[in-house]
Legacy VTK file of the C-alpha trace (Angstrom):
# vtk DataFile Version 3.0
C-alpha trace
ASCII
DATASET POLYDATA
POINTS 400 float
0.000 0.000 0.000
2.959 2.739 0.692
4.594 1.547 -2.564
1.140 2.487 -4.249
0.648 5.744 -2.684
4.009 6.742 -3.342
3.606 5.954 -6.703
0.254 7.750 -6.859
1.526 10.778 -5.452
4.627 10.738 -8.262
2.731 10.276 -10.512
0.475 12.656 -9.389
3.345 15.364 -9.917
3.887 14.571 -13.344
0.446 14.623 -14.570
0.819 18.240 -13.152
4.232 18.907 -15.186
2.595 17.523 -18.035
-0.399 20.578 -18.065
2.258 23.049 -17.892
4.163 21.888 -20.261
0.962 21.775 -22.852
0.160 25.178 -21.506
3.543 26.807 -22.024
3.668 24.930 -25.841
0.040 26.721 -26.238
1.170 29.998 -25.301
4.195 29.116 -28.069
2.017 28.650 -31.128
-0.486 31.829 -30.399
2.419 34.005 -29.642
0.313 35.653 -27.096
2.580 35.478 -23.857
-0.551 34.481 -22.048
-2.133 31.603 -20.801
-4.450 29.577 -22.852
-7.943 29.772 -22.270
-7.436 26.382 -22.161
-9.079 22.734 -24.033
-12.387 20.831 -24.005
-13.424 20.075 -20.911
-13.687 16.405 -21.727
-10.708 16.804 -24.866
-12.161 18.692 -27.425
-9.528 20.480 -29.750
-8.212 23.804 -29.126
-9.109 27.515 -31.842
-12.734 27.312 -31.326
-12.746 31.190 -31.422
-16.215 31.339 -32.935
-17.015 34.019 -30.133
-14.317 36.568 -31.314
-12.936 36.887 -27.815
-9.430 37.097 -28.095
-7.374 35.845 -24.453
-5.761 39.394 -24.457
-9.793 40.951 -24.077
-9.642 39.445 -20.419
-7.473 40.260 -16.947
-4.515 41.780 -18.961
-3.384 43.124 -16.275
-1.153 40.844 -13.491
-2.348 41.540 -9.727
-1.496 44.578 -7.539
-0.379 42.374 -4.563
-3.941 43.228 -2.697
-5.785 40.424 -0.986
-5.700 38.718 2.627
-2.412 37.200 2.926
-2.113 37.746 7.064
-3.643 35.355 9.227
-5.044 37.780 11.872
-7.541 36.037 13.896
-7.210 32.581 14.862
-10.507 30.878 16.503
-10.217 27.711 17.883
-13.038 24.818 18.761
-15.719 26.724 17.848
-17.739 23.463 17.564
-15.546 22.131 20.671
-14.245 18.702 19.495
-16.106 18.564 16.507
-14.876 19.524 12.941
-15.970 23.001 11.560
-17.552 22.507 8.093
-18.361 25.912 6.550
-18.112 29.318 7.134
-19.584 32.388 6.209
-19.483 36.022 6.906
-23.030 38.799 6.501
-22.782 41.255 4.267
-20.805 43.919 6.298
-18.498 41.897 7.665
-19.985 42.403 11.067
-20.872 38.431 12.148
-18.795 34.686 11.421
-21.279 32.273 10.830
-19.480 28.631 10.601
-21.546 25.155 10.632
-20.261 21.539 12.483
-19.931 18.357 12.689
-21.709 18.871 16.270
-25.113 19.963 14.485
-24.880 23.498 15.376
-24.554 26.803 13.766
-22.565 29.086 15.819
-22.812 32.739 14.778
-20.010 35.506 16.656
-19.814 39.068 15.896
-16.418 40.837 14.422
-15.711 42.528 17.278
-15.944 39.765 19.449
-13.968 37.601 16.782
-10.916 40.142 16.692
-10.305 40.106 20.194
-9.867 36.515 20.548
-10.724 36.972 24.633
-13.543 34.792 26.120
-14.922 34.178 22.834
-16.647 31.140 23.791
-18.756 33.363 26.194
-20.618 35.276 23.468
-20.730 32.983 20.706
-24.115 32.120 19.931
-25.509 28.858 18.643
-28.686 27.437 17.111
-29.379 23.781 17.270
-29.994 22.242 13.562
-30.340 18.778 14.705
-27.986 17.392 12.229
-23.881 18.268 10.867
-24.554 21.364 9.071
-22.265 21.145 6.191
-23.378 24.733 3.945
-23.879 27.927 5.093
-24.659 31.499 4.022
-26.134 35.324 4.818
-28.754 36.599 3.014
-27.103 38.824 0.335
-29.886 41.598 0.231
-28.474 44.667 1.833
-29.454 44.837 5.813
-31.241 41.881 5.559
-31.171 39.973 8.799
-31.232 36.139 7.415
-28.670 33.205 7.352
-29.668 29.858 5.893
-27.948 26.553 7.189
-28.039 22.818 5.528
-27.601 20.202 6.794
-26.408 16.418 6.333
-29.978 15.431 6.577
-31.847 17.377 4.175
-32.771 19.856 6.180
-32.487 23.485 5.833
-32.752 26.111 8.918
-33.824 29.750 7.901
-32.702 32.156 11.145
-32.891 35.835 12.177
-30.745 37.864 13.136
-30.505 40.879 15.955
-27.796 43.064 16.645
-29.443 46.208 19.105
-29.015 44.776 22.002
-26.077 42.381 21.257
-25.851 39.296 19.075
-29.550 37.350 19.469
-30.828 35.057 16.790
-33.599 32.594 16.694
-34.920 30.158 13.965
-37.674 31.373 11.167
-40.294 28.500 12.581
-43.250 29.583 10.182
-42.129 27.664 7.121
-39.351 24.674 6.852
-37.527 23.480 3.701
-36.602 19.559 3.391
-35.026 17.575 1.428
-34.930 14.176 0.810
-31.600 13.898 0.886
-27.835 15.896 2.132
-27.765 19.455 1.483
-24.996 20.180 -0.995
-25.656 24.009 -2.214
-27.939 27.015 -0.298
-27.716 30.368 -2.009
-29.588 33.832 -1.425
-30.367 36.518 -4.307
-29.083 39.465 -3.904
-32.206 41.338 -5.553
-34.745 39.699 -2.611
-34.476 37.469 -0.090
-35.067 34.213 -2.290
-33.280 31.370 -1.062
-31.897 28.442 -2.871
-31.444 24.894 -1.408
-29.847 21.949 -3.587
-29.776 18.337 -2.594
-28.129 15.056 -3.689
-31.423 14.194 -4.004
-32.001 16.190 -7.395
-34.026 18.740 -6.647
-33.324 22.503 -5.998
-36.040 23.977 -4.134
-36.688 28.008 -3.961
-38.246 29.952 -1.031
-38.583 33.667 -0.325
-38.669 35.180 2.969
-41.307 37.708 3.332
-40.962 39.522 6.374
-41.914 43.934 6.268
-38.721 44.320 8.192
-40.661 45.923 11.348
-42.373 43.233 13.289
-41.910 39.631 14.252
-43.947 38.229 11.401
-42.005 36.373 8.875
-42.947 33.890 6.346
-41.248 31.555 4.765
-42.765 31.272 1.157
-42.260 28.267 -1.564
-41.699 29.310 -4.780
-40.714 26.867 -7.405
-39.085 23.069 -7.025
-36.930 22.390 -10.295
-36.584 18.057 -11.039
-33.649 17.662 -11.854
-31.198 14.313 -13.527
-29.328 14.284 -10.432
-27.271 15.097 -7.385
-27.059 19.025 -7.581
-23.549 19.502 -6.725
-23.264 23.879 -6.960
-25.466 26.464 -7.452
-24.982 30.320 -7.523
-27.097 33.543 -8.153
-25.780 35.935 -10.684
-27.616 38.909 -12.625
-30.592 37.569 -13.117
-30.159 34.039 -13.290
-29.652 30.722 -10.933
-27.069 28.851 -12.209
-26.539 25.379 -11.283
-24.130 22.423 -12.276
-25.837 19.136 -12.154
-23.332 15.697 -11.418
-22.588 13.882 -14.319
-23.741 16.578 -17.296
-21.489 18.470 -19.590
-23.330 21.664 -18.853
-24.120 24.335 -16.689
-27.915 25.394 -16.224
-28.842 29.007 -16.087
-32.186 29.434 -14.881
-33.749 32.783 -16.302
-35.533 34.128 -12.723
-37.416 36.964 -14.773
-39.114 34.339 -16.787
-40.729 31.844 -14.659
-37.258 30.114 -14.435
-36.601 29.474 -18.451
-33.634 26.954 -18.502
-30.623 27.183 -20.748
-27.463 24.947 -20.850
-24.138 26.384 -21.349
-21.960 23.530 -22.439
-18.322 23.060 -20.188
-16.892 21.907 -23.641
-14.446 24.295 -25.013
-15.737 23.273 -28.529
-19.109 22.317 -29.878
-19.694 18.858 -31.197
-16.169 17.634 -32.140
-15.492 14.876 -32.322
-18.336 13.599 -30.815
-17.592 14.616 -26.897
-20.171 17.789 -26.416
-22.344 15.553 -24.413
-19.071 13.765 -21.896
-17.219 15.879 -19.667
-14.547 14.334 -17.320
-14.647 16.851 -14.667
-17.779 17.715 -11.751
-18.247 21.877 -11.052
-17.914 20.904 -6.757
-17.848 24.980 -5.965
-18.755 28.134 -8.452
-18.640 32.168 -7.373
-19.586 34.990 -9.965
-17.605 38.199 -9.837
-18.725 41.003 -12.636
-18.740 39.339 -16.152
-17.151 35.881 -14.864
-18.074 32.564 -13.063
-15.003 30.980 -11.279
-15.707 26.610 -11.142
-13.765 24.296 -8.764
-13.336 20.702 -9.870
-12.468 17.939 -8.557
-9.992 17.169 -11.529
-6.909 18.855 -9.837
-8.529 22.238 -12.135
-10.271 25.622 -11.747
-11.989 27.258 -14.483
-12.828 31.008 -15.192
-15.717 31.419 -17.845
-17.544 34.418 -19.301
-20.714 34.360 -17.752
-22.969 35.135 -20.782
-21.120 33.249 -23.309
-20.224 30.235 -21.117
-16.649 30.627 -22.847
-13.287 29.481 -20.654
-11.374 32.720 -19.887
-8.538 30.689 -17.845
-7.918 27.125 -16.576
-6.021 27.274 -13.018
-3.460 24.086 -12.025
-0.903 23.328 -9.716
-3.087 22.221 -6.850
-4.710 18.530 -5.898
-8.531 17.906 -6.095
-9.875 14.696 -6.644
-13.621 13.534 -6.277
-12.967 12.733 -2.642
-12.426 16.376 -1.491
-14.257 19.452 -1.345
-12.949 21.759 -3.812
-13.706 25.521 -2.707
-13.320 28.556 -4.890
-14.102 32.447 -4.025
-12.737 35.625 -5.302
-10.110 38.240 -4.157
-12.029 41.849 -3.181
-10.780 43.161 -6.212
-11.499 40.500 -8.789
-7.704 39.962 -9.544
-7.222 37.113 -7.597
-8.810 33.631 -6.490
-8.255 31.508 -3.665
-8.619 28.085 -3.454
-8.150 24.929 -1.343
-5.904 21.624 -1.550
-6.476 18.241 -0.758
-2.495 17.515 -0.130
-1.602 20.221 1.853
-3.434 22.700 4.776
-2.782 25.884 2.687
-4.661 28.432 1.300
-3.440 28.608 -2.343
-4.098 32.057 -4.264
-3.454 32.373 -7.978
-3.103 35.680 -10.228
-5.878 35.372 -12.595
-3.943 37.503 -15.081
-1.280 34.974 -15.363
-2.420 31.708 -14.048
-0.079 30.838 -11.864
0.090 30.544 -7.799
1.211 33.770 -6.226
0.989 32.393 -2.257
0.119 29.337 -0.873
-0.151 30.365 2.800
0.216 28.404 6.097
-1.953 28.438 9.022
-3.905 25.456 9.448
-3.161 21.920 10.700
-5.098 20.400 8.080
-6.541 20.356 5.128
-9.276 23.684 4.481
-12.965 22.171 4.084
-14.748 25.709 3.284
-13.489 29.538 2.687
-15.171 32.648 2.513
-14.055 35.744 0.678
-15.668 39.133 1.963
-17.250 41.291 -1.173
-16.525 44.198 1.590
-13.430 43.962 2.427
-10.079 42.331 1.714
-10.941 39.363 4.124
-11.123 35.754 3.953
-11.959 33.529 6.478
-11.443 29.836 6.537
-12.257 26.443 8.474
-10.673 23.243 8.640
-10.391 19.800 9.571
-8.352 20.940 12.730
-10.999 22.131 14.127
-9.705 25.911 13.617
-11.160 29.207 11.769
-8.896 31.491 10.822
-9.471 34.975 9.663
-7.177 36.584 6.792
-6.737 40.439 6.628
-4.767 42.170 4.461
-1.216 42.965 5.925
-1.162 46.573 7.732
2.270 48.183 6.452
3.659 49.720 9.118
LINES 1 401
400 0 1 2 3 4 5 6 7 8 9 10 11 12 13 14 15 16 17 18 19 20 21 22 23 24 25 26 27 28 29 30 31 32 33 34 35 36 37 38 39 40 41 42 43 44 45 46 47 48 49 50 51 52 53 54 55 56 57 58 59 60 61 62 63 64 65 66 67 68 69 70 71 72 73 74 75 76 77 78 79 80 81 82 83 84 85 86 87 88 89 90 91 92 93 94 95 96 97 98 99 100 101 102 103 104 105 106 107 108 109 110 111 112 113 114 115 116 117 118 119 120 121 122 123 124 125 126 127 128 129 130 131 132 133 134 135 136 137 138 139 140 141 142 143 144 145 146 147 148 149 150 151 152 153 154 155 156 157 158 159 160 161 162 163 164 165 166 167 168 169 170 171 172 173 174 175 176 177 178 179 180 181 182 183 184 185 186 187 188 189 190 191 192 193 194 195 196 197 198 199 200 201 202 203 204 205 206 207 208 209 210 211 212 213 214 215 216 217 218 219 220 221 222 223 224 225 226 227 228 229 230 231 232 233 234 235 236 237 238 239 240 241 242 243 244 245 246 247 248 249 250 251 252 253 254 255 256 257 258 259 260 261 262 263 264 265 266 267 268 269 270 271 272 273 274 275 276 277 278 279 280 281 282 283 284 285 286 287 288 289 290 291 292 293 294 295 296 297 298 299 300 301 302 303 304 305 306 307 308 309 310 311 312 313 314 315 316 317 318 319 320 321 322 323 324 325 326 327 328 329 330 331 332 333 334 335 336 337 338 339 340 341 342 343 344 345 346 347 348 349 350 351 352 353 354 355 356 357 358 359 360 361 362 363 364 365 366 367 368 369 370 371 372 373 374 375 376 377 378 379 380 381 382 383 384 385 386 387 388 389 390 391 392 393 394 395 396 397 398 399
């Protein structure tokens, strides 16, 4: 068994010497100096450039050294000997949300997180009943929601108070099941419209309606979409819901202003050659939108950036390790020039320079490996949890 693992992991390196080898032969025959946009998805061939989108149209310009790179806060057993398993942070930055292997959702406010001191003491937690394994703040402003799933299908809708410190109590007039393990939940950024995706297929929609003065909220069904199977990601953007089903060559945009129209945008680089546009070899585990682009984490060892509208890859990410028995995680730099990512061989955070592909940091504070990250749309903060039971909170170095 050591032999094979060795050989595994060697092996392992040069399948990732072989991609950038290909890519720097790519950049060779277009004469560009840039990476390639990359190959089919499941092999097609390369010069599909039916779009008219040259490489050079996209992140031309190489990073300005700006994103969380200090690990500032370290918080530790938040879910006491159980395993963290997501994190999240609301929309100003002001409270942590992270989910456990001990069936809770503990919520702490900044404040409290940056001063390390007593923080058990004034974390606050909300019994789900079951590991909660995705979290996530409503996204409308000042909205005072946060949405946890959980390993059995279940999905808790609580509130949020702040005016007389941190309170926060479960939505009880409406509930959202599943048949099966939660793998997705997403909020719109337009309302409060929650998504919920499930192994079990199906990706339900709910809006809460609450007049934002008294205690009466309701939790209203909207629309169930069927679908072929386990719904592995799922994202809001503009003014679609975009979701990658297991096993498809395609992701789904949903159309929201019309009753939920469904298009497919194929993850083939080209169009029915050779017979592949219907096989890829790959499964979307993670997605995040940022202005005209959707960032995808495999679990192929690869992250992809696309063009949102045309579906077209922008830039294929390596020198990492994904494989479909980890949790690949993907989220975006504040300033869109950067994307951060996890590894299933090492505990770091790896960050790559979208402009140029390649890994800028891979940085060092956990024990093991990183099961979920968040990137803050507010500010140049990440936080991240792991399988040593630790959160850590990134911050962008204060020069001094």
């Amino acid at each position: 068994m050591k032999e094979l693992e060795l050989r595994c992991k060697v092996l392992s390196v040069e399948n990732e010497s072989l991609k950038a080898e290909v890519e720097m032969y790519r950049r060779e025959v277009r004469g560009t100096g840039l990476p390639s946009t990359g190959g089919a998805a499941s092999g097609a061939p390369e010069g599909d450039s039916s779009s008219g989108i040259q490489d050079t149209d996209h992140f031309v310009k190489c990073g300005n050294g700006t994103f969380a790179k200090s690990k500032e806060v370290l918080l530790d057993k938040l879910h006491g000997i159980s395993n963290p398993s997501c994190c999240s942070l609301s929309n100003d930055d002001t409270i942590l949300a992270t989910g456990g292997a001990d069936g809770n959702l503990a919520l702490v406010q900044w404040g409290a997180a940056l001063s390390g001191k007593d923080i058990m003491d004034k974390v606050v937690r909300i019994e789900c009943g079951a590991p909660v394994i995705v979290v996530d703040f409503a996204r409308k402003p000042r909205s005072p929601f946060c949405a946890a799933g959980c390993m059995d299908g279940s999905v808790h809708v609580v509130q949020i108070e702040t005016h007389s410190g941190l309170e926060a109590k479960e939505v009880v007039s409406g509930t959202i099941k599943h048949t099966k393990y939660i793998r997705a939940v997403a909020w719109s950024s337009q309302d409060n419209m929650l998504a919920t995706s499930s192994a079990d297929g199906c990706v339900q929609l709910h809006r809460v309606k609450w007049n934002g003065l008294d205690d009466n909220i309701q939790l209203e069904k909207i629309e169930t979409l069927i679908l072929s199977g386990p719904v592995e990601s799922l994202c809001f953007h503009k003014d679609f819901l975009v979701c990658y089903v297991r096993g498809t060559p395609y992701l789904s945009y949903f159309d929201i202003s019309k009753d939920f129209q469904r298009t497919n945008h194929s993850l083939n680089q080209g169009t029915g050659s050779a017979g592949f546009s219907d096989h890829v070899s790959f499964c979307v585990m993670d997605m995040a939108p940022f202005g005209d682009y959707l960032a995808l984490a495999t679990d192929t060892s690869r992250n992809i950036i696309i063009e949102f509208d045309t579906g077209r890859q922008i830039r294929n990410l390596y020198g990492h390790q994904n494989d479909g028995f980890s949790q690949p995680k993907i989220a975006w730099s504040q300033n869109g020039q950067y994307l951060y990512g996890n590894t299933q061989d090492e505990s770091t955070l790896v960050v790559w320079d979208i402009a140029s592909a390649a890994i800028v940091e891979r940085m060092e504070g956990h024990d093991n490996n990183i099961r979920d990250l968040f990137s803050s749309k507010f500010s140049d903060t990440v936080v991240t949890t792991s399988f040593d039971k630790k959160t850590n909170i990134w911050l962008t170095p204060v020069l001094g």
